[in-house]
C-alpha positions as CSV (number, residue, x, y, z in Angstrom):
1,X,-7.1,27.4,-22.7
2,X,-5.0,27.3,-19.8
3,X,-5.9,29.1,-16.6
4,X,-4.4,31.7,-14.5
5,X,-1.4,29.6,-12.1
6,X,-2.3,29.0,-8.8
7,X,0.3,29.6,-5.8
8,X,2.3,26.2,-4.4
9,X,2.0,22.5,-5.4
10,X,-0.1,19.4,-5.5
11,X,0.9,16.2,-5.1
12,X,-0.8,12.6,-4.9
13,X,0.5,9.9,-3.7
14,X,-0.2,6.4,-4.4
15,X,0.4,3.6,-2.0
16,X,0.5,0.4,-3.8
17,X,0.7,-2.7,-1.0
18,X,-0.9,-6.0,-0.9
19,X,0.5,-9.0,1.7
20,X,2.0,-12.0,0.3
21,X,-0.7,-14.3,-1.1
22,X,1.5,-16.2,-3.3
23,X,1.1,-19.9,-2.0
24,X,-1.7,-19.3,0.1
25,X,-5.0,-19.9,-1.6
26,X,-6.3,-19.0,-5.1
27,X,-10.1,-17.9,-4.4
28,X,-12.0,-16.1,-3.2
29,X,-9.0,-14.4,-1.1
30,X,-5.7,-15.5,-2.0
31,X,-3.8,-15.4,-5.3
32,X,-7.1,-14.4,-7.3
33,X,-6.8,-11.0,-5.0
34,X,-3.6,-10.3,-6.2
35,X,-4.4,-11.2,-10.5
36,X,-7.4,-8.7,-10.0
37,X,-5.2,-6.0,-8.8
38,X,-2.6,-6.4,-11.1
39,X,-4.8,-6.5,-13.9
40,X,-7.6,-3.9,-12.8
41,X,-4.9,-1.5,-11.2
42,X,-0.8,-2.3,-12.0
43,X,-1.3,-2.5,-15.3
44,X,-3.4,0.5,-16.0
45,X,-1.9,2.8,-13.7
46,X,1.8,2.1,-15.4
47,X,0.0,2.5,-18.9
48,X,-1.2,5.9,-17.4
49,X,2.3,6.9,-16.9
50,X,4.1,5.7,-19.5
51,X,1.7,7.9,-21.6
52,X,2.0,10.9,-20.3
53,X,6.0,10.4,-19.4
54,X,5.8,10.1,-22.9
55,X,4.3,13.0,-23.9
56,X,7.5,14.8,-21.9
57,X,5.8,15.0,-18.5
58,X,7.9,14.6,-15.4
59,X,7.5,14.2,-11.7
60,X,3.8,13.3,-12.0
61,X,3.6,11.3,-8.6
62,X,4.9,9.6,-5.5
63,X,4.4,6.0,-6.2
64,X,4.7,3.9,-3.0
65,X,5.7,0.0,-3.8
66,X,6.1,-2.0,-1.0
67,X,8.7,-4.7,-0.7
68,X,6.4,-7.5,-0.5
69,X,4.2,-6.6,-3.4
70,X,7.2,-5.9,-5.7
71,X,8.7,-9.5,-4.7
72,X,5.0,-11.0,-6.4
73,X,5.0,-8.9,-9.2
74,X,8.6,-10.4,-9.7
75,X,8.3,-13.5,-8.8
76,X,8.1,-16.5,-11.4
77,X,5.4,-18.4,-10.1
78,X,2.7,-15.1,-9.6
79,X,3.9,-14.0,-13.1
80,X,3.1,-17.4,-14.5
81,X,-0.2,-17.5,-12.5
82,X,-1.0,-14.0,-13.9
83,X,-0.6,-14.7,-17.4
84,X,-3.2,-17.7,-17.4
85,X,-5.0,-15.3,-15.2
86,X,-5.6,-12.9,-18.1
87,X,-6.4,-15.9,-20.7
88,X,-8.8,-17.0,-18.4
89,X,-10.6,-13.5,-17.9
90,X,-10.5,-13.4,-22.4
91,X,-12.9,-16.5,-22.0
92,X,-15.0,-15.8,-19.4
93,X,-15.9,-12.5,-21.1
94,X,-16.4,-15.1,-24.5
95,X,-18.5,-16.6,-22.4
96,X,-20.5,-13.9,-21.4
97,X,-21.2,-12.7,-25.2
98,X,-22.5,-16.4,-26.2
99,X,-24.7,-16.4,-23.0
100,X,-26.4,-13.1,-24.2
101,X,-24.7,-10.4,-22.7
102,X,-23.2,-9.1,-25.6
103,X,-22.3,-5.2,-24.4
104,X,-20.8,-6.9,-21.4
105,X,-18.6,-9.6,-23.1
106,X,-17.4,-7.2,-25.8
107,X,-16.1,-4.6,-22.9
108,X,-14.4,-7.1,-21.3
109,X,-13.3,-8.8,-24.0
110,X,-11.6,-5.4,-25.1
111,X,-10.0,-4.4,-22.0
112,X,-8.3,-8.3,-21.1
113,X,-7.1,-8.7,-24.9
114,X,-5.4,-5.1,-24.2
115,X,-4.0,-6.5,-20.6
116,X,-2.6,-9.7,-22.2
117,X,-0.8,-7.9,-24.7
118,X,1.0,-5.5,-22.3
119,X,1.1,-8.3,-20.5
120,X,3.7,-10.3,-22.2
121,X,5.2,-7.3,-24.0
122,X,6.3,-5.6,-20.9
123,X,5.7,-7.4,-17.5
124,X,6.6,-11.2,-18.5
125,X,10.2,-10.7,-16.8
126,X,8.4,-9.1,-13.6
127,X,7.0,-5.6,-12.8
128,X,11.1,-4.2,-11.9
129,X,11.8,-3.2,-15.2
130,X,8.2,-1.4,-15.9
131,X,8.6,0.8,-12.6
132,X,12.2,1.2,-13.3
133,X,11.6,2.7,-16.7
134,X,9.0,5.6,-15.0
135,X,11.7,6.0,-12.4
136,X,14.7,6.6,-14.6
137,X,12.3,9.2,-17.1
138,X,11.7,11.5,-14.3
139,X,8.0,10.5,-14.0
140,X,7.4,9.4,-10.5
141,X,9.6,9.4,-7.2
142,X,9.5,5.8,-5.9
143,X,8.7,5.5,-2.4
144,X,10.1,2.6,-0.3
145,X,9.1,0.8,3.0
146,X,9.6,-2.3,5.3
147,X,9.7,-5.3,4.1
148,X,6.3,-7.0,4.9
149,X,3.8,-3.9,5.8
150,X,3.6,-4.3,9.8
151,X,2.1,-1.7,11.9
152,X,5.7,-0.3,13.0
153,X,4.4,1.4,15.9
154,X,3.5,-2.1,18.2
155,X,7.3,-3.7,16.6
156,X,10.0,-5.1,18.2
157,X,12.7,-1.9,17.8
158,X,15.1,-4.3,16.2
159,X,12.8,-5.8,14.0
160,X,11.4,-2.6,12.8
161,X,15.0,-1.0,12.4
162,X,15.6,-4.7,9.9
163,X,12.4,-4.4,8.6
164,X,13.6,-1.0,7.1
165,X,16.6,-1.2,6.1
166,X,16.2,-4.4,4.4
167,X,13.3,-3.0,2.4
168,X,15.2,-0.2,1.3
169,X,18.0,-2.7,0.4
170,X,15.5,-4.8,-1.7
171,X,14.6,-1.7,-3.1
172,X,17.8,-0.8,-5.1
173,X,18.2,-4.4,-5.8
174,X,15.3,-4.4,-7.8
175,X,14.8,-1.0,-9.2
176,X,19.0,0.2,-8.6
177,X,17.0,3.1,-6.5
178,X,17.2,3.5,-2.8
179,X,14.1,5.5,-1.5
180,X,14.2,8.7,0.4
181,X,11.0,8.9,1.1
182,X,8.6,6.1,2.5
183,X,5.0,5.5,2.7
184,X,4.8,4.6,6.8
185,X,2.6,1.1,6.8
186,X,-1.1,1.9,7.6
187,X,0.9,6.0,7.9
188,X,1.2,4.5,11.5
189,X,3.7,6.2,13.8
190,X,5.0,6.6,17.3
191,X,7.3,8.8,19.0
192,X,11.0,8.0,18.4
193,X,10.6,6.2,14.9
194,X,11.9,9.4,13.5
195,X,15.2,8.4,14.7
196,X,15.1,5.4,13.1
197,X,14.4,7.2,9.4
198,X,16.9,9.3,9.7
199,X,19.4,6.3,10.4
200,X,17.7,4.3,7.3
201,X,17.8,7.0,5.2
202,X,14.7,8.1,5.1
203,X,14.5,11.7,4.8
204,X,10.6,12.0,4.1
205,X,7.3,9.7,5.4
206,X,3.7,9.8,4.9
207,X,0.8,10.3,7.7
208,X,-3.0,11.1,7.7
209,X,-4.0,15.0,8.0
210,X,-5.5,14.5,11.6
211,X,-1.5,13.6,13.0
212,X,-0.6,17.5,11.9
213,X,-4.1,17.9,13.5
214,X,-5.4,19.2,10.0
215,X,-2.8,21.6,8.8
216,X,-1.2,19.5,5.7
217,X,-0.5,23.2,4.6
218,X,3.7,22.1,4.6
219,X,5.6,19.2,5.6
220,X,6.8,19.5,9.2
221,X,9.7,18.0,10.2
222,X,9.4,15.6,13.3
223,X,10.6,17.0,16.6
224,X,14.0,16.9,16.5
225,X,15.0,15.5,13.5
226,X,15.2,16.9,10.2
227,X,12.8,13.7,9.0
228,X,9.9,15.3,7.6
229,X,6.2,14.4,8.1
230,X,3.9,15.3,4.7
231,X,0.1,14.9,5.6
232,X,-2.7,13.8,3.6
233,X,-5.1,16.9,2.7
234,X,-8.4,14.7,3.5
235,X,-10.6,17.5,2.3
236,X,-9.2,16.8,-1.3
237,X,-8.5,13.2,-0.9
238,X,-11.5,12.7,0.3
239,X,-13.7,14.1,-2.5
240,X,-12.5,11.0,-4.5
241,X,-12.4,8.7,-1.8
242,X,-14.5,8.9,1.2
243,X,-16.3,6.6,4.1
244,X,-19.4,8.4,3.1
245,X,-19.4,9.3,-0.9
246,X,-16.5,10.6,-3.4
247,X,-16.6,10.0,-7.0
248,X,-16.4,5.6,-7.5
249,X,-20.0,5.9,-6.0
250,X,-21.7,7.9,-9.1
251,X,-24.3,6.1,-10.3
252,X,-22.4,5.9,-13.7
253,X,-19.6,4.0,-12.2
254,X,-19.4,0.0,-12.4
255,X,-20.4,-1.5,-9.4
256,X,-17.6,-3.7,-7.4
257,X,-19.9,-5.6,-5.4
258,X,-22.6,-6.8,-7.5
259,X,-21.0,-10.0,-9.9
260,X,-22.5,-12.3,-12.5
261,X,-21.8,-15.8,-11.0
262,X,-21.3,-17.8,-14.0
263,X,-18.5,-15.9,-15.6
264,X,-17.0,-13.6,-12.2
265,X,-17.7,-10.4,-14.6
266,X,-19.2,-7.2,-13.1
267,X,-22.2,-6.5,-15.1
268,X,-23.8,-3.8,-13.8
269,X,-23.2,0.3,-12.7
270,X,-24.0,1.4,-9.3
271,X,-27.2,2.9,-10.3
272,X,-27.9,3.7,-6.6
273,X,-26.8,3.3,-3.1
274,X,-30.0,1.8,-2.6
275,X,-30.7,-0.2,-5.0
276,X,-30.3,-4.1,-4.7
277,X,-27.9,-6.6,-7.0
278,X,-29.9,-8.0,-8.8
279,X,-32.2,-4.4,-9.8
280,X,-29.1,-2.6,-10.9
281,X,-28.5,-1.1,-14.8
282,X,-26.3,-2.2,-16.8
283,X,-22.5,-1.0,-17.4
284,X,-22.6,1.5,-20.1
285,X,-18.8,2.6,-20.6
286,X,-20.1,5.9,-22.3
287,X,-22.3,7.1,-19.3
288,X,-19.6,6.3,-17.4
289,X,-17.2,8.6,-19.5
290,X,-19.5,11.7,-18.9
291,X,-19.4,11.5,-15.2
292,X,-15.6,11.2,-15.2
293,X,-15.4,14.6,-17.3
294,X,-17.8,15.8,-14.6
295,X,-15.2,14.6,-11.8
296,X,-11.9,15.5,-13.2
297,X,-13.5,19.1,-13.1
298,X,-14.7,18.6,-9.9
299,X,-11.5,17.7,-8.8
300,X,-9.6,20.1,-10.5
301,X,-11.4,23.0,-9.3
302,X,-11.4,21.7,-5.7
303,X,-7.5,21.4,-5.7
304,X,-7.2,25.2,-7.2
305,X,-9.7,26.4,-4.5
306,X,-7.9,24.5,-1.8
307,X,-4.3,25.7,-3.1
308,X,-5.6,29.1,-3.0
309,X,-7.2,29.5,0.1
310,X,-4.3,27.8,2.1
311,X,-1.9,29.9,0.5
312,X,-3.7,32.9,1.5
313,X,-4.0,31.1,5.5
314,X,-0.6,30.2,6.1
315,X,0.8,33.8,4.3
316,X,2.7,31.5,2.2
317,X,2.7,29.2,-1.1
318,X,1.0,26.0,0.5
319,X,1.3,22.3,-0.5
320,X,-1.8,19.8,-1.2
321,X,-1.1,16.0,-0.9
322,X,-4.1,14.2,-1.8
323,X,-3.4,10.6,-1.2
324,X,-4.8,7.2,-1.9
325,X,-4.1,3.1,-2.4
326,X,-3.5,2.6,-5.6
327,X,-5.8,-0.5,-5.7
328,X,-8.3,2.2,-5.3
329,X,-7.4,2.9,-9.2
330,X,-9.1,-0.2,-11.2
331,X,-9.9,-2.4,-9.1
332,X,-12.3,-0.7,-6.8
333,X,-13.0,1.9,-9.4
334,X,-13.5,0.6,-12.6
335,X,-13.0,4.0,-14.1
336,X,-10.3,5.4,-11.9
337,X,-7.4,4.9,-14.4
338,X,-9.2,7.0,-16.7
339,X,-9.5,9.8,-14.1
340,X,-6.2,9.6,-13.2
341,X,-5.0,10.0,-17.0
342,X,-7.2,13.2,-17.3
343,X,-6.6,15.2,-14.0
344,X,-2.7,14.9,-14.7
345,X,-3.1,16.5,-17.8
346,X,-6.0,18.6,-16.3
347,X,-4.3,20.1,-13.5
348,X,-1.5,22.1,-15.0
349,X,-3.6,23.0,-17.6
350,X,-5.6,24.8,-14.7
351,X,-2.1,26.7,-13.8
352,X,-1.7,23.7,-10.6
353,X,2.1,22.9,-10.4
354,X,2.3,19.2,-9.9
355,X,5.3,17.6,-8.1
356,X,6.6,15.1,-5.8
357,X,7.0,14.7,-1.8
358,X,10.9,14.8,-3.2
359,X,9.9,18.1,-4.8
360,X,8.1,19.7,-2.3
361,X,10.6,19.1,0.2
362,X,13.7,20.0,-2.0
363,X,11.6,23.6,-2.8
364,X,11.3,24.5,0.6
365,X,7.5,23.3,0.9
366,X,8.5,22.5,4.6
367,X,7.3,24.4,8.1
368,X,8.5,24.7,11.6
369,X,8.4,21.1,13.8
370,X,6.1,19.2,15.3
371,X,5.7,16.8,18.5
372,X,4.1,14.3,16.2
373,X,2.1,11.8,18.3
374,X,0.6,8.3,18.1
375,X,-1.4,8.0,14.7
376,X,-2.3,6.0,11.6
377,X,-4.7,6.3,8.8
378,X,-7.3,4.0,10.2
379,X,-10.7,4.1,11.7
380,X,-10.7,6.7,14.4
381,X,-6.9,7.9,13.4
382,X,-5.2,6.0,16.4
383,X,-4.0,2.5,16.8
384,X,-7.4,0.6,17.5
385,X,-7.5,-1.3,13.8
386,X,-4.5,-3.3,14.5
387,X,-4.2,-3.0,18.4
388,X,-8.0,-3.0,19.7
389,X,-9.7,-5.9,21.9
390,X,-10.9,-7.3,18.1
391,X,-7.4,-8.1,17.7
392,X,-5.5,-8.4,21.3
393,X,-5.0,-11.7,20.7
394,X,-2.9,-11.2,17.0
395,X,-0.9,-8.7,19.0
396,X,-0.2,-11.1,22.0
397,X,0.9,-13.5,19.2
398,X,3.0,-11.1,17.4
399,X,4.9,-10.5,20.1
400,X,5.8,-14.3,21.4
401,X,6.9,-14.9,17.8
402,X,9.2,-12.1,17.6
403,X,10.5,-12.9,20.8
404,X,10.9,-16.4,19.9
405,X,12.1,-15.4,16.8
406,X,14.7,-13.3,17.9
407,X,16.5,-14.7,21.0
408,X,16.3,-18.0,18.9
409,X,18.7,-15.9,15.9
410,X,20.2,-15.1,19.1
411,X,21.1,-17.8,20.0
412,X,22.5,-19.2,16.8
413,X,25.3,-16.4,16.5
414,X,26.3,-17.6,20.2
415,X,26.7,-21.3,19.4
416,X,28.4,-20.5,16.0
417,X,31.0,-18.6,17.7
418,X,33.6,-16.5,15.1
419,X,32.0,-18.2,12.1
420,X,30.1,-15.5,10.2
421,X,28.6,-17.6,7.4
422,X,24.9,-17.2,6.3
423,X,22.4,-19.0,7.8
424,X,19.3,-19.8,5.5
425,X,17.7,-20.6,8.9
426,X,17.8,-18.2,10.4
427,X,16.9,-16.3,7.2
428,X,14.0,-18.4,7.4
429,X,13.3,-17.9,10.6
430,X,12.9,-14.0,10.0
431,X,11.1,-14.2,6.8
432,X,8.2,-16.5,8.8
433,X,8.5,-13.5,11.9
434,X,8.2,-10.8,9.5
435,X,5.0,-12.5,7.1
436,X,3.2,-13.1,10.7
437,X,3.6,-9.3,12.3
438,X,1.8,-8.4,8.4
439,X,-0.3,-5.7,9.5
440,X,-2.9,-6.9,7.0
441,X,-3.9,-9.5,8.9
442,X,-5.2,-7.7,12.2
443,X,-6.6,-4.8,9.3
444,X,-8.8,-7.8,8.2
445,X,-9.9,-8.9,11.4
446,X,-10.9,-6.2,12.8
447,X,-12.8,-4.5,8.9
448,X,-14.3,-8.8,9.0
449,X,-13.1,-8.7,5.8
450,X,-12.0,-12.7,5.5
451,X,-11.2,-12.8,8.7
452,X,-10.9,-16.7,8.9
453,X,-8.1,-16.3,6.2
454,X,-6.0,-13.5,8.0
455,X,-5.6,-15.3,11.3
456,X,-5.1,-18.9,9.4
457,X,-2.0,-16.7,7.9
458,X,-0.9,-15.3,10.7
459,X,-1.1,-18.7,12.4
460,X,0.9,-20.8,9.9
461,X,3.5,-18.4,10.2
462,X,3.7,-18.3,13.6
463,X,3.8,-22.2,13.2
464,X,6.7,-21.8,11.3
465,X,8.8,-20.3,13.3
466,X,8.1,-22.2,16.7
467,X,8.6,-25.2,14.6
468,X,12.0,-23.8,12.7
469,X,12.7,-22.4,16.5
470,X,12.3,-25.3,18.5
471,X,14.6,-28.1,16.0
472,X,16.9,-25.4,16.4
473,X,16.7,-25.3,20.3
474,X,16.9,-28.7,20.5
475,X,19.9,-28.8,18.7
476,X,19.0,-30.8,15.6
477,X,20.3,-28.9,13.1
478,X,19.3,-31.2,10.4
479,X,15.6,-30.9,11.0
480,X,16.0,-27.3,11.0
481,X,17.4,-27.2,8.3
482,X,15.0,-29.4,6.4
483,X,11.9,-27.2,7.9
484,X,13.7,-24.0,6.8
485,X,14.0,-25.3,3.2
486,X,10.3,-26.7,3.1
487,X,8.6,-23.3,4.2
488,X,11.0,-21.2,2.0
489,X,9.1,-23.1,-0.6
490,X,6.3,-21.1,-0.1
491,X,7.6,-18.3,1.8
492,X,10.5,-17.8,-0.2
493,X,10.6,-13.6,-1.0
494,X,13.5,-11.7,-0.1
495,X,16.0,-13.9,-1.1
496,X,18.4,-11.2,-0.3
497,X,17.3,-11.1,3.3
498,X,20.0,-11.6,5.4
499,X,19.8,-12.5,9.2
500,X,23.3,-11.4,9.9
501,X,22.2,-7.9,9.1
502,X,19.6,-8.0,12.6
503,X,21.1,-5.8,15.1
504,X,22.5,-7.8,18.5
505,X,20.9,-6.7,21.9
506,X,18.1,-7.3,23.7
507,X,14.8,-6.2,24.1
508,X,11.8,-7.6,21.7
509,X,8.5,-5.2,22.3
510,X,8.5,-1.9,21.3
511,X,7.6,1.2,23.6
512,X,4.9,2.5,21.7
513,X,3.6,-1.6,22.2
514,X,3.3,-0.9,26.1
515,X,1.2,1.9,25.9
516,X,-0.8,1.2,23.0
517,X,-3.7,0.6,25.6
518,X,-3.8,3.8,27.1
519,X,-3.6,5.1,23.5
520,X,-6.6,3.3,22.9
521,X,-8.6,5.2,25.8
522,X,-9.0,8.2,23.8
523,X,-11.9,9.4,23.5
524,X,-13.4,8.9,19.7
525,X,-14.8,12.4,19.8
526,X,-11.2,13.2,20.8
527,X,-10.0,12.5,17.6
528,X,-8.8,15.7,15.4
529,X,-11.1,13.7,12.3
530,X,-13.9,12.5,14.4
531,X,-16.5,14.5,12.7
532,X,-14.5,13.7,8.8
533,X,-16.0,9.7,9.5
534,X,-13.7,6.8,9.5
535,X,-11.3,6.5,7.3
536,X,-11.9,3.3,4.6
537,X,-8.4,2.9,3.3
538,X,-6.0,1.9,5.0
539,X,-5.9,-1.1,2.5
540,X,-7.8,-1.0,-0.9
């Protein structure tokens, strides 16, 4: 039975983003991290919205895609990879059965034969076509962003300003749907970047709650601009997702840490916060199914409650955003696609009108301005994940190689002269600038998460282009030419990246880069989400 409506709208957003591990490794970090995602989370979150687009149901989400993961899920050699990726997990759960874990081997038998056949029925030509199809029904608004994910704030202005565009570009080219809206890279932000959106396009962009210091109540456009600024509610999004608890850590729920060696499965359910590896239960997908009844309620009820009582605050029908990676969905929690599947269909059965950023903004869900300041999603809220002392020296690096990068472009346009013809150099030259500024990589020094592996990337690319840069400076245009084409062979995304497109001018360090230190020096207590702990996202 359907409950009484509640005033104003929900909407989640789902950030999908990982960096581009094609090339660069198989286990435990590179190309294995992007199969598990694709098969614990792509796959089951577009199965979730095919069914209930459809069941007729429209504008269900914001689904953010960056550039560099759609160019994977696209791309002929991941796809390839993938799809032996999915035979191999059908044996290893084989495996599991004959070595006496039956329960466990028949689960994951189940769910990796049902992969593999959506698999090559609908993703063996690349993921474009499946997120096209949700995108033409009506059922999500796509949201775009730059090209490789870098923290925009500490960017080179004419970077970022190429970074953008030519994401949006790559956008259409693979979906025939230019963005309004983008999910900001790590939601980070700095003064003046709201000029830039509006320039791109960009009518619409994500940050954390704390950068509206908490009132998420309405979008807010950004200073002078009619760019607006939707914030994430963290006392909804953070019932499913927190630093401290939310819903993955039930003791019901499969446990992501804890693996069996011999076949890479993950036997067991969290059965505790305490409990060791090795002492855990084992996965039983019907407990499991209680507690995500329990949850969706939960959830549902929290979202009505908050709806309501912000609503009543602001004198006004108020706007939710609850929002999340959407690795979070699969592959950190087993069980998340399932949750996902139920609380779309729950909440309007609970009288919740569910819509998009798009939609909220288009019915008015929008307040007065705001002086929006230096923020991001990450620890603390401010800049120190990808611009502390952890990481000075990545940022030191990012900024010779853009430099280099740059005046080395510039450089080329002056000895060509009048000829305007493209330059798969240069082109090169950008790609390898663009894959080392990643903001994944400082993210993974400074959470230690493979830490070695993030700065050997951000290394080799930044080998790249001094290599690329210096043939080209030395005028051998030969051996440029021949480095250009060897890295592209690795580093070949974006093929309709286009260094002719890179604004002229000078000037290779952004403002917000300058004072990133003194942005640093507040205190953490200072921050508006000090006492809501550290965020965990930031990158699933």
């Amino acid at each position: 039975m359907s409950r009484p409506a509640v005033p104003g709208q929900f909407t989640l957003v789902l950030h999908s983003h990982l960096p581009w591990l094609a090339h660069h490794g198989r286990w435990p970090v590179g190309e294995e991290w992007l199969y598990q995602s694709w098969a614990s989370s792509y796959l089951p979150v577009a199965e979730v919205l095919r069914n209930l687009a459809a069941e007729g149901r429209s504008h269900l989400l914001s689904l953010g895609i960056t550039p560099v993961l759609a160019a994977q899920l696209d791309d002929p050699h991941c796809l390839s990879g993938m799809h032996h990726w999915l035979g191999n997990w059908q044996l290893r759960a084989d495996e599991a059965a004959m070595a006496g874990n039956t329960a466990l081997g028949k689960h994951e038998h189940r769910l990796a034969t049902a992969a593999l056949a959506d698999f090559e029925q609908r993703w063996r030509h690349g993921a474009s076509p499946v997120w096209r199809s949700l995108i033409d029904a009506d059922a999500i608004e796509l949201l775009g962003g730059p090209l490789a994910h870098p923290f925009q704030p500490l960017l080179a202005p004419r970077l970022r300003a190429f970074q953008l565009t030519e994401g949006l570009a790559d956008a259409h080219q693979r979906l025939a749907h230019t963005p309004s809206g983008i999910w900001a890279p790590e939601c980070g932000y700095t003064p003046g970047m709201e000029t830039g959106y509006a320039e791109a396009g960009v009518t619409h962009f994500m940050v954390d709650g704390p950068a509206l210091r908490g009132d998420t109540s309405l979008g807010r456009p950004v200073r002078e601009s009619d760019v607006v600024a939707f914030g994430r509610d963290l006392q909804v999004s953070y019932r499913v997702w927190s630093p401290k608890s939310g819903y993955p850590g039930h003791s019901a729920y499969r446990d992501f840490h804890h693996y069996d060696h011999a076949t890479g499965l993950k036997p067991a359910r969290v059965t505790g916060k305490t409990v060791a590896g090795a002492d855990k239960a084992p996965y039983d997908p019907e407990l499991a199914s209680a507690a995500i009844v329990r949850d969706v309620d939960d959830f549902v009820q929290t979202v009505r409650e908050r709806l309501i009582s912000e609503s009543e605050r602001i004198g006004r029908p108020a706007l939710v955003v609850a929002a999340f990676d959407t690795e979070l969905f699969g592959h950190w929690w087993h069980e998340g696609p399932q949750w996902l599947e139920q609380v779309l269909r729950a909440l309007p059965e609970a009288g919740v009108n569910v819509g998009t950023l798009a939609g909220a903004r288009e019915r008015g869900f929008v307040g007065e301005p705001v002086p929006l300041a230096d923020s991001s999603w990450g620890s603390g809220k401010d800049w120190r994940v990808w611009a502390g002392d952890q990481v000075r020296d990545l940022v030191e690096l990012n900024d010779d190689v853009v430099r280099l990068a740059l005046d080395t472009v510039e450089k080329m346009r002056a000895a060509d002269g009048a000829v305007e013809l493209r330059d798969p150099v240069a082109d090169q030259l950008l790609r390898e600038a663009i894959l080392t500024v990643s903001s994944d990589w400082a993210f993974m020094v400074s959470k230690d998460s493979a830490e070695g592996y993030a700065r050997d990337r951000a290394h080799r690319h930044a080998h790249a282009v001094r290599e690329i840069a210096a043939a080209v400076g030395a005028g051998q245009v030969a051996k440029a030419q021949q480095l250009a084409a060897g890295w592209s062979a690795a580093d070949g995304l974006f093929p309709g990246l286009d260094a002719r497109r890179l604004a002229s001018g000078s000037g290779h360090r952004s403002a917000g880069a300058e004072h990133h230190a003194a942005a640093l020096e507040l205190a953490p207590g200072s921050s508006p989400a000090a006492d809501q702990g550290s965020a965990s996202e930031g990158h699933a």
